[in-house]
N, C-alpha and C positions, 0 to 999 in steps of 0.2 A: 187270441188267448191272453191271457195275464200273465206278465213274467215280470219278476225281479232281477236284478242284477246288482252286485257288489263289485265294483273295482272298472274306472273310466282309464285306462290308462292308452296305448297304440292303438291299441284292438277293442280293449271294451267297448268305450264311448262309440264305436262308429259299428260294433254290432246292436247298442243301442236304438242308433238312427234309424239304420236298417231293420229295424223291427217295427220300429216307430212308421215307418216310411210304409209299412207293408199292413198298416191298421193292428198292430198290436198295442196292447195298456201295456206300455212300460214303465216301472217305476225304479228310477235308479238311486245308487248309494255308493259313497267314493269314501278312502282314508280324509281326505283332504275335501276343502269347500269348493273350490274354485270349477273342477270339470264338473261338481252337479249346477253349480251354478250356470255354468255355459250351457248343459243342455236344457235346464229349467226355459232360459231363453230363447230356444228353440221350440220351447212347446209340448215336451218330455216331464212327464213330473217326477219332481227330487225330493229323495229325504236326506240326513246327512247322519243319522246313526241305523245299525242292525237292527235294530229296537223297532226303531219307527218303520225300516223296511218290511220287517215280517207284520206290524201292525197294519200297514199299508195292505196287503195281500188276502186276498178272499180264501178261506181252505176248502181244498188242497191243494198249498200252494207249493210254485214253481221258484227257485231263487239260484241265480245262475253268478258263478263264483270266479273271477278273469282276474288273478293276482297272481305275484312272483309264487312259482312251486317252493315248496320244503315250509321251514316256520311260517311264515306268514300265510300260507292254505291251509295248514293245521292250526293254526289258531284259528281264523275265521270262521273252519266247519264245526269247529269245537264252540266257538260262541253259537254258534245258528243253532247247533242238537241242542242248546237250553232255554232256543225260543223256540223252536216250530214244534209241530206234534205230529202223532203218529199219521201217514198218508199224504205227507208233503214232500218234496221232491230239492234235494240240491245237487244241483250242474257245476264240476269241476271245471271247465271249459280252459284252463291254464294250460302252460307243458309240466305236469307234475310228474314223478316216478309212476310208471304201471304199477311199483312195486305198493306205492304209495296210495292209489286210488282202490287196491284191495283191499288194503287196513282201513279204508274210509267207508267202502260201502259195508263192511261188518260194522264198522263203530255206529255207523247210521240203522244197518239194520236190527242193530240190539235194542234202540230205543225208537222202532216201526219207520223208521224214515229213510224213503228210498234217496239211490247214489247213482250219478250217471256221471260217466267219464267221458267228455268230449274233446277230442284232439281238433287242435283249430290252425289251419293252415289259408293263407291269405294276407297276412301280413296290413302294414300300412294302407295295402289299396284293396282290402276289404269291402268298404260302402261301397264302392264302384262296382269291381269285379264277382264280391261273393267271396262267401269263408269254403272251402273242401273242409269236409267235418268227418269224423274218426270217432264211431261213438260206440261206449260199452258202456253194459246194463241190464236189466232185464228186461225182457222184451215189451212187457206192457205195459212198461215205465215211460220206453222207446217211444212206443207208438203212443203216447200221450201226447207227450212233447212234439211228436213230429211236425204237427204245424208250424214252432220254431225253428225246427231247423229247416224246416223246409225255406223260410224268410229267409235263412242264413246265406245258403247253399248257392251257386251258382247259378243261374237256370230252376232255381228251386228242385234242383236234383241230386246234385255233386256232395250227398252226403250219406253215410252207411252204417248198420250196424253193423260193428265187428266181431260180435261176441257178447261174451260174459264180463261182468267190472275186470277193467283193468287191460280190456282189449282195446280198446279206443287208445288208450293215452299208447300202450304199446304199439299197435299201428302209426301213429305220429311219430316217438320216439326213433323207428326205423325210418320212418321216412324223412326227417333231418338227418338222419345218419347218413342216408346216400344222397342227402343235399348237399351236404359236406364233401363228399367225392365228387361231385360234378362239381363245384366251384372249384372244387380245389383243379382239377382236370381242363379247365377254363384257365385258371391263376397260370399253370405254366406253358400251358400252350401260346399265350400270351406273353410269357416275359421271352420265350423264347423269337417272338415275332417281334419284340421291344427290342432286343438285343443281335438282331440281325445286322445286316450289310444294307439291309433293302429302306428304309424308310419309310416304314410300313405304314399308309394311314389307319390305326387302330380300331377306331369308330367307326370306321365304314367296313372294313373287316368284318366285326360284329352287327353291322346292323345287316351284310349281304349275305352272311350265313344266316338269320332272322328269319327267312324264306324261302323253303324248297331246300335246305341241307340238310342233311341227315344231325349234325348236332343242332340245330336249329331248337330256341328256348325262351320261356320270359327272362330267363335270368339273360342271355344274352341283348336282348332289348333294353332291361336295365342298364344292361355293360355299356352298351352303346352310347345310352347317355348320357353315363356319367365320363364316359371318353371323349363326349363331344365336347363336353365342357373342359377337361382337363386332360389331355390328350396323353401324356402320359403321368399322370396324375402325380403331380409335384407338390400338390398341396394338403398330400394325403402321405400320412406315416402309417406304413405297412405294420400294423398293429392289430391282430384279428381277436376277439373274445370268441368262449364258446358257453354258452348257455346252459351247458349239461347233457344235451339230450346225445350230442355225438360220445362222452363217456358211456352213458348208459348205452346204447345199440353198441361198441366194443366189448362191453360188458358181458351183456346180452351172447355175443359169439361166441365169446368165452367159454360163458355157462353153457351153452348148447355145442359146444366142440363146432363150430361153423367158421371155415376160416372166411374172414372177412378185410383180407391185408386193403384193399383199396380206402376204405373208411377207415380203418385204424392207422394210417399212414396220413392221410386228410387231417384226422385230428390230431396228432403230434406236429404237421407244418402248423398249425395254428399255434402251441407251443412254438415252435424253433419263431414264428413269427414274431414272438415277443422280446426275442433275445438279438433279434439282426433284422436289418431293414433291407424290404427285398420287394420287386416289383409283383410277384406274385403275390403278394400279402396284401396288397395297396389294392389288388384287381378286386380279392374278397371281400377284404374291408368294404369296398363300394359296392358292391352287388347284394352284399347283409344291408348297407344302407337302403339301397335302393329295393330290395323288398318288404324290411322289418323295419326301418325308418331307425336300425341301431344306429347310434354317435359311431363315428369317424375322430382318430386322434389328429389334429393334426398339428404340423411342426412347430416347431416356438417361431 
């Protein structure tokens, strides 16, 4: 199928590939020249405004939207509703607010233009591995596009609809939230094992739980090696960001009386991470890196 896409950043650029790769017409569009440039060179065709994207596109067209949530998603759907026309399709595919991708799929469907909400999980090692996709919509919007995500997906399976607009990106939103708990559940179990008697070699730790243990995980294969490299990661200032999506799933329990103290607790160490340097924080830091390809502070 024909798909557009706006924004090459971790993840776009290399679900580009992967569509490219799998015989799709992609035609890509970035803020900036350089990542349409590199895929132009690849054999992907590039335009470098909105304009010329939606021009590019046969209707009813598909245009799939991988940029930071909040202002910068709301302006660009808000440019695309005053190119495309009624019967064309725009894919959120960022981590935007649920709350946010409802206001989007009304703003679209006042002027005939369907909204699909895709949560995208895979990180950095996406063209390898496959995106797990989290998608809300309506269904025959869904099953339009499903040949894309089917490209995306794992195994060309590992992808779902979750509902109505706004289910997709909610189903993502929780599921960083209890990403958040397992690394964080990871971080002190490990500083605990840093801070022993024993001399613990860390890296092999994590790579022999890897296999046949009950906590056994990608994120520990990550851990492993970036412990192999830095064993106890001295080159790394225990300094954690969080993205949003762990406030929102706090939120989220909130509004729904769910008590959820294990993630609400995960995203406050990410706070106290900021204010004191602790080996727990160093472990995160590296396991965010080592999935999402996020920057690592590290010491002067």
């Amino acid at each position: 199928m024909q798909i557009g896409l706006f924004g090459l950043g971790r993840m776009g650029a290399n679900m580009a590939r992967r569509w490219h790769r799998d015989g799709h017409e992609v035609i890509v569009c970035n803020r900036s020249p350089k990542p349409v440039d590199e895929l132009r060179a690849e054999g992907i065709r590039g335009v470098y405004t909105l304009e010329e994207l939606v021009a590019a596109l046969t209707p009813p067209r598909a245009v799939w939207v991988m940029i930071p949530s909040g202002k910068p998603t709301d302006e660009v759907i808000h440019k695309l509703l005053a190119l495309l026309d009624p019967g064309d399709v725009i894919v959120d595919s960022g981590n935007s607010n649920w709350k946010d991708s409802k206001r989007h799929y009304e703003e679209c469907r006042a002027k005939g233009v369907h909204f699909v909400d895709q949560g995208t999980s895979g990180g950095i090692w996406g063209l390898q591995n496959g995106y797990c996709l989290m998608i809300g919509g309506d269904a025959e919007v869904f099953q339009r596009l499903e040949p894309a995500f089917r490209s995306l997906a794992p195994d060309g399976t590992h992808y779902l609809h979750c509902g109505p607009a706004g289910a997709g990106h909610f189903v993502k939103m929780v599921h960083n939230g209890i990403e958040y708990g397992l690394m964080q559940a990871y971080a002190e179990g490990f500083e605990i094992m840093a801070k022993s008697e024993f001399n613990l070699k860390l890296d092999e730790i994590a790579w022999v739980w890897g296999k046949g243990s009950v906590v056994r995980s990608w994120l520990l294969e990550l851990l492993a090696d970036a412990l192999k490299q830095d064993p106890r990661l001295e080159s790394v200032r225990g300094y954690v960001e969080d993205s949003g999506e762990g406030r929102w799933t706090v939120q989220a329990a909130i509004d729904e009386d769910v008590p959820a103290p294990v993630i609400a607790l995960s995203l406050f160490q990410r706070f106290a991470s900021r204010q004191e340097e602790s080996f727990a924080a160093k472990v995160t830091a590296m396991m965010r890196k080592g999935f999402g390809g996020h920057a690592v502070r590290t010491k002067e």
